[in-house]
C-alpha positions, 0 to 999 in steps of 0.5 A: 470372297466367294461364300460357298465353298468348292474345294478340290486336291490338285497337284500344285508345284509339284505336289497334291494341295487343296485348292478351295476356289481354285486358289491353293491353300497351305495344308495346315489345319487346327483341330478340336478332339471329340471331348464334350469338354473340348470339342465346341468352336464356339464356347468354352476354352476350345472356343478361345484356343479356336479364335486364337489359332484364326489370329495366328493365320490359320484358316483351316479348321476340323471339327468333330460331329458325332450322331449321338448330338444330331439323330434321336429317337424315332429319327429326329435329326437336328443339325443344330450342333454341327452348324454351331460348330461351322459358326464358331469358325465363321464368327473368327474369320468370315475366309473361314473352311471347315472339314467336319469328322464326321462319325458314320456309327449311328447313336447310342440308343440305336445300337442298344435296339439291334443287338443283331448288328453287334460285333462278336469277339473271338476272345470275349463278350460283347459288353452291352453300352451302359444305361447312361453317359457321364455329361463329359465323357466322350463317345468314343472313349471305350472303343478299345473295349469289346463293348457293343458297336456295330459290325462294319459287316452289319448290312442293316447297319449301313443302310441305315447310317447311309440314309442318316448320312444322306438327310445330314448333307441335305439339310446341312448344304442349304444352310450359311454354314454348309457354305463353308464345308469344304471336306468331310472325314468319314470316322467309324471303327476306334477312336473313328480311325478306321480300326476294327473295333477293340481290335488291339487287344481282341479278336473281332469279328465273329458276328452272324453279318461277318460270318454271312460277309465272309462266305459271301467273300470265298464263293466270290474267290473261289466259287463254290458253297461257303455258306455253312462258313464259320469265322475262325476263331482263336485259332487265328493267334497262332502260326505253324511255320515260324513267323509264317502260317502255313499257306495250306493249313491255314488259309483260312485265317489269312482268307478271313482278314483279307476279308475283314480288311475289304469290308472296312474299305467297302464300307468308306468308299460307299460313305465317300460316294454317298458324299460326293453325290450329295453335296451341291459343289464339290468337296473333298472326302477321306478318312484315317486309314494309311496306318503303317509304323506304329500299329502296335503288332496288330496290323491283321487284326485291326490295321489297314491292308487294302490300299489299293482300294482308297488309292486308286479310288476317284471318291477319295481325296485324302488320307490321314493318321496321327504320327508314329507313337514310337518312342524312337520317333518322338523323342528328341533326336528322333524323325517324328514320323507319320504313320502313313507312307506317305510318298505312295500316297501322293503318288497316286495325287492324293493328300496326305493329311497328319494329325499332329498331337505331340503335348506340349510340357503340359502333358496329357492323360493318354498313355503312351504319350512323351512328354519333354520340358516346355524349350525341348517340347518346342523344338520336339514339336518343330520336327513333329509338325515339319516332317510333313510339309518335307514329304508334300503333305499337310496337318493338323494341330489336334488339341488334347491339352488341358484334360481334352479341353484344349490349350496345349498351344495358348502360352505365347511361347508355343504361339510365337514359335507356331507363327513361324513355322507357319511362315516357313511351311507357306513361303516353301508351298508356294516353291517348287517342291523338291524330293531329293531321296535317294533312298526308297523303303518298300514295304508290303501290307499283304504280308500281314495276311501270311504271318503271326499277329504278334510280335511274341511270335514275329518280332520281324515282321512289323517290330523290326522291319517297320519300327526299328530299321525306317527310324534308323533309315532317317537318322542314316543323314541319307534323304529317304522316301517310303512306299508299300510294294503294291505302288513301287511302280508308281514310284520315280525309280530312276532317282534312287540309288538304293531301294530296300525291300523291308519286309516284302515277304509275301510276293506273287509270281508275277510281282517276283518277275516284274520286280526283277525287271523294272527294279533291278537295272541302271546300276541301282542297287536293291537291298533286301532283308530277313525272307523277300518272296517267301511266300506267294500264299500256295507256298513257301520256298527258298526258291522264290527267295533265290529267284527275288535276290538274284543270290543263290539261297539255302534255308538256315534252322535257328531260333529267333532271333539270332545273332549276326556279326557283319563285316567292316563294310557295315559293321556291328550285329544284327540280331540278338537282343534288340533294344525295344523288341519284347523278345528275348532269345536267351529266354528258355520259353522262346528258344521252344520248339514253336519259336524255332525259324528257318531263316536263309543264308546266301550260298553262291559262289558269286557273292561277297558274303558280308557277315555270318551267324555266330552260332555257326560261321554259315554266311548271313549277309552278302553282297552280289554285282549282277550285270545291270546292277548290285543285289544285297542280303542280310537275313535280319534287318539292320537295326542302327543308323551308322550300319544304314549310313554305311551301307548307302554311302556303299550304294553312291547315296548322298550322306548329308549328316555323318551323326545319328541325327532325324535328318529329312531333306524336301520341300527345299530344306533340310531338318535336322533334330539332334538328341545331344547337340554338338558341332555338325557339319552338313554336306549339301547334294552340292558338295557345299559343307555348312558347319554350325553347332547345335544345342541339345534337342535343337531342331534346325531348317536350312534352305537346300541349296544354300544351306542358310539356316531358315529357322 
């Protein structure tokens, strides 16, 4: 065994995988949190639950590093933790690789001496750092607080973590442990997620280096003299054309995020390429950024709209995110989704990398996280652990059990069943990997520049569009991909039947064209919903939306959102009031005049019109044969499996599960999770039926082919 490690992301059987040695190496990971209560390797009940994760196979571990243990005052630095946390790892398994998260926003006590780096909020104070910090309470604990952090804009902060990141590298890769690192995570914003800081519930960032980015940023674009420039402040929260700003009168605004969102990714591709070319051999880098479903209506304000830049970048090497936190998603019965779209990410041969932290019967202090009894969490935390290895990408199990100390993982139930499926996701590595969708989700992330920053004043856009309809898309028993617009071409379209334009409200001429072109041909069919090509950021206009359809389009008046009834092609209603959307129509303050919409209903005589607005009878849904291929329209977006199911069995696409069950097909299995159990049967691409009956919860693996149950 070799004891320096050279690690590498090289596509193997069919997919993007770590190679460390050149051997290739299953992509599951554990993971310890930033918790000073649980985040030691080497002692301590993380310690034990580390050691027990090595006897159950695992080679692969993460670890959080963080400056405020490393740099002090009159910059000492001291690598002594991060070397204990390697050790802890090299101690249980001498095989042992390491990817450390290592957060590149400097300590404490150097924040608190430059105020003049500090991020501003557009809605509140900066709240100074306190005097102190409780011995175990993490660093990261107040970064949804507007509390004193450094703006990613802050040049003065860059340069100085870049020379603190460089003095880590060095010492740390002539040492045994460096030997085994094979990948650094570049953690900074919330919770080192790449967030803007405090970005869910305020508007950052108006600070003076921001404010020197953002002209920078507008005489690059456009030329001129921006340097009297002010960063819009609150103003911001509010749009003129229903869920859209006006491309006009507010460009401002949507100039300043694309701003923002280039500053976050300028910032970890310098931390990348600081890394590559300051470590000896060669190591993988990337950072949690990807971050799609489950963003919470804030995608502008602090989500992740430049992917291009990381994708296309040849110093990163993989992307991560914790799963979907929709309830839709973790709940039995529900898919477990990433966050990430995850097929555009290893179009482009990068690794996609999930963190896994779906509790166990024990529970967890974090809000917002669903806990089920100890046999449904087992078979919850199958689906939430395999929808990964379906789609070719890889996770890692994040320990918050016990109060952050870890633990979720130690009973022996949870182990046995851990084994397992570890077993399974190795045996289907080393295969071939397959991808049978038929069923391609197009979503855009420059949209976001263009539309509300809530869902009070777009429950469309992002509440609908990117939380409700992908969750009923994977329970339709149809095997379904994802991409973001801007990697559609990157994408096999010839394998899909049905291609469905989500939210791709924002297009250029040119994508408009191109689309058109490629897209639409060898009898595929594109489905597009609510407003695709409204905008190109000069204009908006029923004329694009016409243009992208293929379907002859008049503007329609109506306040959000309406309510549609289809016909028996598809069946039920779209619109209305939607469960989990906070926002209700028959509310006297969302029918005002702000809320009013100009959705589109298909006015050509060549189409089948599918459904109308009940307020009206003015069609709403439509169906159009052109000569290569079908165009289809819905002015909102369908909201239930059975419409979806119904709808790509009318598009030719392979119905493997006739029930409302997470079914994800790849990887050579088919998952199926129910939420009420019953019989089933499973319709295999080779026409086999395989009948079996299900138990509340269940979650079952069957080989593709076959259709023998593996797990």
């Amino acid at each position: 065994m070799k004891t320096k490690i050279d690690a590498a992301v090289k596509f193997y059987q069919g997919k993007p995988a770590i190679h460390l040695n050149g051997e290739p190496v299953t992509p599951m990971l554990y993971a310890l949190t930033d918790k000073p209560t649980g985040n030691r390797s080497f002692e301590g009940i993380s310690g034990y639950n580390t050691g027990l994760f090595a006897e159950m196979g695992f080679r692969l571990f993460q670890f959080d590093v963080n400056f405020n243990d490393m740099l002090f005052p009159g910059d000492k630095l001291d690598i002594t933790f991060a070397k204990k946390q390697i050790r802890g790892a090299m101690d249980l398994r001498s095989d042992c690789a390491v990817m450390l998260r290592l957060h590149v926003n400097p300590p404490f006590w150097w924040i608190n001496a430059h105020p003049e780096t500090l991020t501003r909020f557009a809605d509140a104070e900066t709240v100074p750092l306190p005097d102190y910090l409780p011995k175990f309470r993490g660093y990261i604990e107040d970064d949804l607080k507007p509390r004193a952090s450094c703006s990613y804009a802050s040049e003065l902060w860059y340069d100085y973590m870049s020379r603190q990141v460089e003095r880590f590298l060095c010492e740390l890769e002539k040492t045994p442990e460096g030997g085994r690192v094979f990948a650094i995570q570049i953690a900074n914003g919330v919770y080192g997620e790449n967030h803007y800081w405090a970005f869910l519930h305020h508007d950052p960032d108006i600070s003076e280096p921001m404010r020197k980015r953002f002209a920078k940023f507008l005489t690059e674009k456009y030329g001129g003299d921006f340097s009297s420039v002010q960063v819009p402040g609150i103003e911001r929260n509010t749009v003129s054309c229903g869920i859209f700003r006006d491309p006009k009168k507010e460009r401002l605004v949507s100039d300043y995020y694309e701003c923002q969102h280039k500053t976050v990714t300028d910032s970890i591709l310098g931390f990348a390429k600081l890394i590559k070319n300051n470590w000896p051999r060669k190591i993988l880098t990337g950072a949690f950024y990807g971050y799609y479903i489950s963003v919470f209506g804030r995608a502008a304000a602090g989500g992740h709209l430049m992917e291009q830049e990381l994708l296309t970048s040849p110093d990163i090497d993989f992307l991560c995110a914790p799963g979907a936190y929709n309830k839709s998603c973790r709940e039995p019965g529900g898919p477990g989704l990433s966050r990430g779209l995850i097929e555009s990410v290893t179009a482009h041969g990068k690794l996609w990398l999930d963190e896994m932290d779906q509790p166990t019967a024990d529970g967890t202090v974090l809000g917002g996280m669903y806990v089920f009894d100890k046999p449904t969490s087992i078979q919850n935390n199958r689906k939430c652990v395999m929808q990964s290895i379906l789609r070719g990408a890889g996770l890692w199990y994040y320990d918050f059990g016990y109060l952050f100390s870890a633990g979720w993982w130690e009973e022996p139930e949870y182990r046995t069943d851990i084994v397992k499926l570890k077993a399974l996701a190795d045996r289907q590595f080393h295969q071939p990997h397959t991808a049978p969708a038929d069923v391609l989700l197009v979503f855009d992330t420059k949209v976001f520049l263009q539309t509300a920053t809530s869902s009070k004043n777009d429950p469309i856009t992002d509440e609908i569009s990117v939380n409700i309809t992908p969750v009923a898309a994977y329970k339709s028993g149809a095997a379904v991909e994802t991409c973001y617009l801007s990697d559609l071409f990157y994408m096999p379209l010839d394998k899909y039947k049905a291609i469905v334009f989500c939210n791709c409200f924002y297009m250029t001429e040119r994508q408009r064209r191109k689309v058109r072109e490629t897209a639409g041909k060898n009898g595929r069919n594109l489905i597009w919903l609510t407003a695709p090509a409204c905008t190109d950021g000069e204009r908006l206009s029923v004329d694009f939306v016409s243009e992208i359809t293929g379907i002859q389009i008049s503007e329609h008046s109506c306040v959000l959102l309406p309510e549609i009834t289809l016909d028996h092609t598809i069946g039920g209603t779209l619109g209305g009031l939607i469960p989990g959307v906070k926002f209700n129509p028959n509310s006297p303050e969302q029918k005002s005049p702000e809320i009013t919409q100009t959705l589109f209903s298909p006015d050509d005589p060549d189409a089948v019109c599918l459904g109308k607005y009940n307020a009206d009878g003015t069609c709403a849904a439509a169906k159009k044969e052109q000569k290569d291929h079908t165009d289809w329209f819905f002015a909102l977006p369908p909201t239930e499996p059975s419409q979806l199911r119904k709808l790509f069995a009318a598009c030719g696409c392979h119905i493997y599960n006739g029930n409302d069950d997470a079914t994800l097909a790849g990887a050579g299995l088919i998952m199926i999770q129910s939420r009420d159990g019953g019989e089933r049967e499973i319709i295999l691409k080779n026409k086999k039926p395989v009948k079996f009956t299900l138990e509340p919860s269940q979650t079952v693996f069957l080989d593709e082919r076959t259709g023998e149950i593996l797990l």
